[in-house]
N, CA and C of each residue as an Amber inpcrd file, in Angstrom:
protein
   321
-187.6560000 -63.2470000 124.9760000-186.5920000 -62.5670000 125.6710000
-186.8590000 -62.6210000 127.1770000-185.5750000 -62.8210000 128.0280000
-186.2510000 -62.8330000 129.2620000-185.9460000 -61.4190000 129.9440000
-187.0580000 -61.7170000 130.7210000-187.5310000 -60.4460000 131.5490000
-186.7220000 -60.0230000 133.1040000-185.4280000 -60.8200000 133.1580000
-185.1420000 -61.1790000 134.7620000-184.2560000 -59.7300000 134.9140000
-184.5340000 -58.8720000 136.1700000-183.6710000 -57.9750000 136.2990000
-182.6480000 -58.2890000 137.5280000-181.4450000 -58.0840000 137.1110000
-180.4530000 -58.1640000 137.7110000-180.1220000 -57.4990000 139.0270000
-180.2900000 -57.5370000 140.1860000-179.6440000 -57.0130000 141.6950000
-178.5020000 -56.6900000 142.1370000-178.3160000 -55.9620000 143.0210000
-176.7170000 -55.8370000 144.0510000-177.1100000 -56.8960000 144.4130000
-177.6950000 -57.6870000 144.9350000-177.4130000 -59.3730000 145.5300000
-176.5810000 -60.2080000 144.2110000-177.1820000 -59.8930000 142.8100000
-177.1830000 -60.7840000 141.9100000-174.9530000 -60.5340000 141.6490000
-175.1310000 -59.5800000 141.4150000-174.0090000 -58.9640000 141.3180000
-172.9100000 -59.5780000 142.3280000-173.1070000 -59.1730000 143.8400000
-172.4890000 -59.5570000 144.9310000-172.5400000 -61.3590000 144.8800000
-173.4890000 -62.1880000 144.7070000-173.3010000 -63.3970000 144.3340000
-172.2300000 -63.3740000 142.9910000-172.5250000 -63.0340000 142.1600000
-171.5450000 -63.4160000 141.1590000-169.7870000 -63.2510000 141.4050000
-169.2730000 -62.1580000 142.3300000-168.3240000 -61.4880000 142.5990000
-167.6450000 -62.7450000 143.7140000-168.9100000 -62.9700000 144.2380000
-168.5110000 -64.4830000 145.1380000-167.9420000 -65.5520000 144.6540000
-169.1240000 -65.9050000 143.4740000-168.7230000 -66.8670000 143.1150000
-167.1420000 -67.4090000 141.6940000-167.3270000 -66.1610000 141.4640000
-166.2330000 -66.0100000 140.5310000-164.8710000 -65.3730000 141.2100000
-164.9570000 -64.7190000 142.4230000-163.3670000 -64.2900000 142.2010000
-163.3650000 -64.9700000 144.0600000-164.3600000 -65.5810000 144.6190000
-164.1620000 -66.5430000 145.6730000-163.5600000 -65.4300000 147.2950000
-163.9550000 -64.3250000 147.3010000-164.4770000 -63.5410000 148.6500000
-165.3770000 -63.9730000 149.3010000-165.5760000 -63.7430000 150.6670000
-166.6110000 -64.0280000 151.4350000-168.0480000 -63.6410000 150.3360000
-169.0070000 -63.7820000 151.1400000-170.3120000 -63.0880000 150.6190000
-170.5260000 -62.0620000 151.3600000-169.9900000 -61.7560000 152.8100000
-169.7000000 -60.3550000 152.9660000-168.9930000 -59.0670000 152.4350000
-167.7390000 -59.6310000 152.1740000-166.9460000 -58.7640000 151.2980000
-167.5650000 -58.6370000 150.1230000-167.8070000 -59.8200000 149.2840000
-168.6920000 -59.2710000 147.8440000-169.6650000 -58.4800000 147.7170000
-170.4280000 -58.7970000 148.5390000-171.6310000 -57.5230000 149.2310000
-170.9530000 -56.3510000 149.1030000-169.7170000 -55.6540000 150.1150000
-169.2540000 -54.8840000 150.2860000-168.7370000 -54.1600000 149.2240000
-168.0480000 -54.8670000 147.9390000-167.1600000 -54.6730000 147.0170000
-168.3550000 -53.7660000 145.9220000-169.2360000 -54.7820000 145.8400000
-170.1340000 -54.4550000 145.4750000-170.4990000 -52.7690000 145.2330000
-170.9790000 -52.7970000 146.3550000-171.9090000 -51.1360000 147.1030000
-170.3400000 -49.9320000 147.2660000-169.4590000 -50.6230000 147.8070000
-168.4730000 -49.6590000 147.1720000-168.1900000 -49.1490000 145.9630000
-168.1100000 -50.3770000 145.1390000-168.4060000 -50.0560000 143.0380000
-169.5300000 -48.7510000 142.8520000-170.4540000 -49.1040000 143.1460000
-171.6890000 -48.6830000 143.1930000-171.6560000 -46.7420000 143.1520000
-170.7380000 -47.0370000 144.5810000-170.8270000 -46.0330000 145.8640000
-169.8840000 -44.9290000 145.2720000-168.9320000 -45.4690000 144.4420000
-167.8550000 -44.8600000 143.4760000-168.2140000 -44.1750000 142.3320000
-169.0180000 -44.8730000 141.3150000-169.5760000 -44.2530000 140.3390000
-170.8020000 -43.3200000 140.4730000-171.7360000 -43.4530000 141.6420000
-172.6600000 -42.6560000 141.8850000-171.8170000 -41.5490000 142.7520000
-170.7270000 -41.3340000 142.8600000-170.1340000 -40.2210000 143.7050000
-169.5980000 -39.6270000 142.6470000-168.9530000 -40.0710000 141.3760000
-168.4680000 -39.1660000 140.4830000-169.2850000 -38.6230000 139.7930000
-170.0790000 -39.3340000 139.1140000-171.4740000 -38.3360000 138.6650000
-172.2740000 -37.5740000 139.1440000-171.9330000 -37.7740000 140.2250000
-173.5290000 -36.7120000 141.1060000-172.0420000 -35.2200000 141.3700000
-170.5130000 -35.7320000 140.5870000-169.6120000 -34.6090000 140.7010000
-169.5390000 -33.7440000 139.2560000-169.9690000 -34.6700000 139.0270000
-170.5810000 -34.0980000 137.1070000-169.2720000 -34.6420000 135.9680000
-168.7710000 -35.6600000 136.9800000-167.4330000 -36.4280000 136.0190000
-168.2940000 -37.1250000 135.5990000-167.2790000 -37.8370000 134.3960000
-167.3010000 -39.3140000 133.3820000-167.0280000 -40.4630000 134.1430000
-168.0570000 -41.7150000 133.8190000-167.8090000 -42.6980000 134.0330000
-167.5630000 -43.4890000 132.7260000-166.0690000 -43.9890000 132.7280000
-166.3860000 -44.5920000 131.4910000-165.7150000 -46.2630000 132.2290000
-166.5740000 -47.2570000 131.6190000-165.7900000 -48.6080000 132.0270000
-165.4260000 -49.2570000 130.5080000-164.2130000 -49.5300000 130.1760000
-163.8470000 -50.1930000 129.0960000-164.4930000 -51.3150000 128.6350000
-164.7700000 -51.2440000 127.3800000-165.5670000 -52.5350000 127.0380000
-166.7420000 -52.7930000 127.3570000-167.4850000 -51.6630000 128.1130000
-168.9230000 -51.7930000 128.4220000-169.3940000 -50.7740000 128.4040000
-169.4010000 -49.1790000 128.7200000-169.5740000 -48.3230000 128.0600000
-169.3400000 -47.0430000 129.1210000-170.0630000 -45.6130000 128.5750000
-169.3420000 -44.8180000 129.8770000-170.8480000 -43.9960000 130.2550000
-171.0400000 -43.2850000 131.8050000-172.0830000 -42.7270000 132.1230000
-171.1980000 -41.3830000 131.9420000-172.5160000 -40.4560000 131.7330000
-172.0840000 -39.2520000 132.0390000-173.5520000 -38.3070000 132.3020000
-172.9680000 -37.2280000 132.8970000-174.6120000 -36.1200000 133.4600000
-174.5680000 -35.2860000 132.2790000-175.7410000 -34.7430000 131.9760000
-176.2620000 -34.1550000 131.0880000-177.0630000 -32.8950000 131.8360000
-176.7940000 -31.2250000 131.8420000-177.5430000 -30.0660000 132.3310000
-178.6280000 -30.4970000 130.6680000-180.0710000 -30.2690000 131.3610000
-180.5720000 -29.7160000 130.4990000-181.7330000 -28.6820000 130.6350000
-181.5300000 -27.7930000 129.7980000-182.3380000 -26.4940000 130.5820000
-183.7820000 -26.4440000 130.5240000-184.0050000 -25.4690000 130.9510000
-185.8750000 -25.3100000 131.3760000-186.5620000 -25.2700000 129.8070000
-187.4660000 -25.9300000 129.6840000-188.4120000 -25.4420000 128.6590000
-189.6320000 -26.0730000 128.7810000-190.8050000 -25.4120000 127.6910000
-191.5990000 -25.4980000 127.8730000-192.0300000 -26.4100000 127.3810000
-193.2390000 -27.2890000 128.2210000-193.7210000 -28.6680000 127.8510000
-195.5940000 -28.7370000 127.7920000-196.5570000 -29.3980000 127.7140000
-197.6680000 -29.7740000 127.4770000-197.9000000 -30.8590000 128.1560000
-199.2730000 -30.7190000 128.6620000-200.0690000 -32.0070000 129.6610000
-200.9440000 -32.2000000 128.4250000-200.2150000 -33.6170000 127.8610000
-201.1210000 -33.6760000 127.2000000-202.3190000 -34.3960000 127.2870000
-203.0380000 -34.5800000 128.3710000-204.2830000 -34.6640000 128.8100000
-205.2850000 -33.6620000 128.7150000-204.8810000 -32.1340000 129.0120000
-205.2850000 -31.0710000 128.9520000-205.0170000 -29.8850000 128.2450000
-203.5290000 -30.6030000 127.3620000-203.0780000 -29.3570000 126.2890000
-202.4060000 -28.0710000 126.5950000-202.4700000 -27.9420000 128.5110000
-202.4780000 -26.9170000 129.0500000-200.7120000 -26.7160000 128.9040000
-199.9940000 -25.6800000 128.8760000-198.5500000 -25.6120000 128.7470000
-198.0030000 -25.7100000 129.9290000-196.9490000 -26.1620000 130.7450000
-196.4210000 -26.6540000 131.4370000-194.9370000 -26.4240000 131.4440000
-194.1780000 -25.2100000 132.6820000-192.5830000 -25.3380000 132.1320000
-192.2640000 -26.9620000 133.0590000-191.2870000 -27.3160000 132.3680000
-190.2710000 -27.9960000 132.8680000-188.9060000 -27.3660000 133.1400000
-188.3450000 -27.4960000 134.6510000-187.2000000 -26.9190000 135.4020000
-186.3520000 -27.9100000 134.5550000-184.7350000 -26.6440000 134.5780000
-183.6850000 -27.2340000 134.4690000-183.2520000 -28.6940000 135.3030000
-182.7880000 -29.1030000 134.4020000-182.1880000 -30.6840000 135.4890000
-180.8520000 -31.4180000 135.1190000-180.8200000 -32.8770000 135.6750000
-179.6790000 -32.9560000 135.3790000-179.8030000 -34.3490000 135.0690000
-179.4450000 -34.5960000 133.8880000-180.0360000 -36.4270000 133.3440000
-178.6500000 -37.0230000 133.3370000-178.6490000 -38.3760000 133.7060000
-177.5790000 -39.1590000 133.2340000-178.1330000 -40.4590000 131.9050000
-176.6850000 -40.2190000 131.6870000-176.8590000 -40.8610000 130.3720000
-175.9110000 -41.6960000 129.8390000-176.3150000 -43.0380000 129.5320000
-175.1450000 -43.8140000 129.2480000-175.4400000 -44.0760000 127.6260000
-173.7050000 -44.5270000 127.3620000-173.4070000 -44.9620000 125.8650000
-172.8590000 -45.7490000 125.7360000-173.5350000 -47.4910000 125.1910000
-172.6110000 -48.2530000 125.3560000-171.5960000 -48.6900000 124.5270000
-170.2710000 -49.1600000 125.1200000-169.2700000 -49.2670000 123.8760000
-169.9840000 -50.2840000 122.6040000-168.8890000 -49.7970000 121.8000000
-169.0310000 -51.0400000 121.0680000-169.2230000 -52.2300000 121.0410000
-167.9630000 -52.7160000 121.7060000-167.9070000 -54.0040000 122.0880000
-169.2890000 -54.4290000 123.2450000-169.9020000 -53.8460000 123.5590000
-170.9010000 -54.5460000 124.2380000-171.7790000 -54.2180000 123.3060000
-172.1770000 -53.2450000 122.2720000-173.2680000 -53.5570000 121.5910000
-173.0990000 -54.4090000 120.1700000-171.6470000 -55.0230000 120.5310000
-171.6180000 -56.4130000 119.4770000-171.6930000 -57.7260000 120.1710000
-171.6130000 -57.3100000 121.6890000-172.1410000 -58.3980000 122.2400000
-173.3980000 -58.9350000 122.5130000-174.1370000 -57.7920000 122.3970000
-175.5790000 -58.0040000 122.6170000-176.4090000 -58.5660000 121.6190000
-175.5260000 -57.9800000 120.1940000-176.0500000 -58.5240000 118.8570000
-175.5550000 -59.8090000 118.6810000-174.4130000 -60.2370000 119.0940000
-174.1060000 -61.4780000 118.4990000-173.6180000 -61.6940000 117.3580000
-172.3380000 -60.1820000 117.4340000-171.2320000 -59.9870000 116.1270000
-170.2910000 -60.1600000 117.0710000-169.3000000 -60.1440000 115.8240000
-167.7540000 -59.8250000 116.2980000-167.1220000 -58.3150000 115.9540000
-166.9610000 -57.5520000 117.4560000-166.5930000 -55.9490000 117.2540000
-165.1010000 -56.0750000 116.2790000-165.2040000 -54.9590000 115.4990000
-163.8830000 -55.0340000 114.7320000-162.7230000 -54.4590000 115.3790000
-161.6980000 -54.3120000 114.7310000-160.1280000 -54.3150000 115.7270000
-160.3650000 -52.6760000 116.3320000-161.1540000 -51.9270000 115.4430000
-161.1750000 -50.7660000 115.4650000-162.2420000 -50.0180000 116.7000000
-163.0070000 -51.0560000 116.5690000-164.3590000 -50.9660000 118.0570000
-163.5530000 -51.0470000 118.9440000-162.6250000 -52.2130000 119.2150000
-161.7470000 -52.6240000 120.1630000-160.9200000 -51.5150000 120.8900000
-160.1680000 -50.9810000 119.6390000-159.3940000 -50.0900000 119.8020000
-159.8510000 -49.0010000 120.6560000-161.2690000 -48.6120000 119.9490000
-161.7600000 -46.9630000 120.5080000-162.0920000 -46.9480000 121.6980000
-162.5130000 -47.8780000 122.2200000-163.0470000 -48.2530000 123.8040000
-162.0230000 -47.9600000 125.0730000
């Protein structure tokens, strides 16, 4: 499996090369995308993108945890996790099925 992780360059190249904007603007388009979805979540909205899946924040409250080096108890503060779920259709893409009409549909 390969190991290559994907960039805002990688991204902004692709946006170039496929829908044919400068490489400034793709850059731009880019970090605006970006700039959009990290502004609705940090508002505690849904991100959902069709066909690939949706983010959303998660409160989760204080409790108590363990070092487990030392066994010693440890709280952990309330926080705020994000969390994605991907659609269907991308986790039949990843497998290398065909999503049914109904995956399709729910997305």
């Amino acid at each position: 499996m390969d190991q290559r992780t994907i960039t805002r360059a990688d991204l902004s190249e692709a946006v170039f090369q496929e829908v044919g904007l400068s490489r400034n603007e793709s850059a731009e388009l880019v970090e605006v995308i970006l700039a959009e979805i990290a502004g609705a979540l940090s508002r505690g909205e849904t991100v959902k993108i069709s066909s690939f899946g949706s983010f959303t924040v998660r409160d989760k409250g204080q409790r108590i945890g363990r070092n487990p080096k030392t066994g010693q108890e440890v709280p952990i503060l309330p926080r705020r996790v994000l969390v994605f779920r991907a659609s269907n259709v991308l986790k039949a893409k990843i497998n290398n099925t065909t999503p049914t009409t109904a995956d399709v549909e729910g997305e």
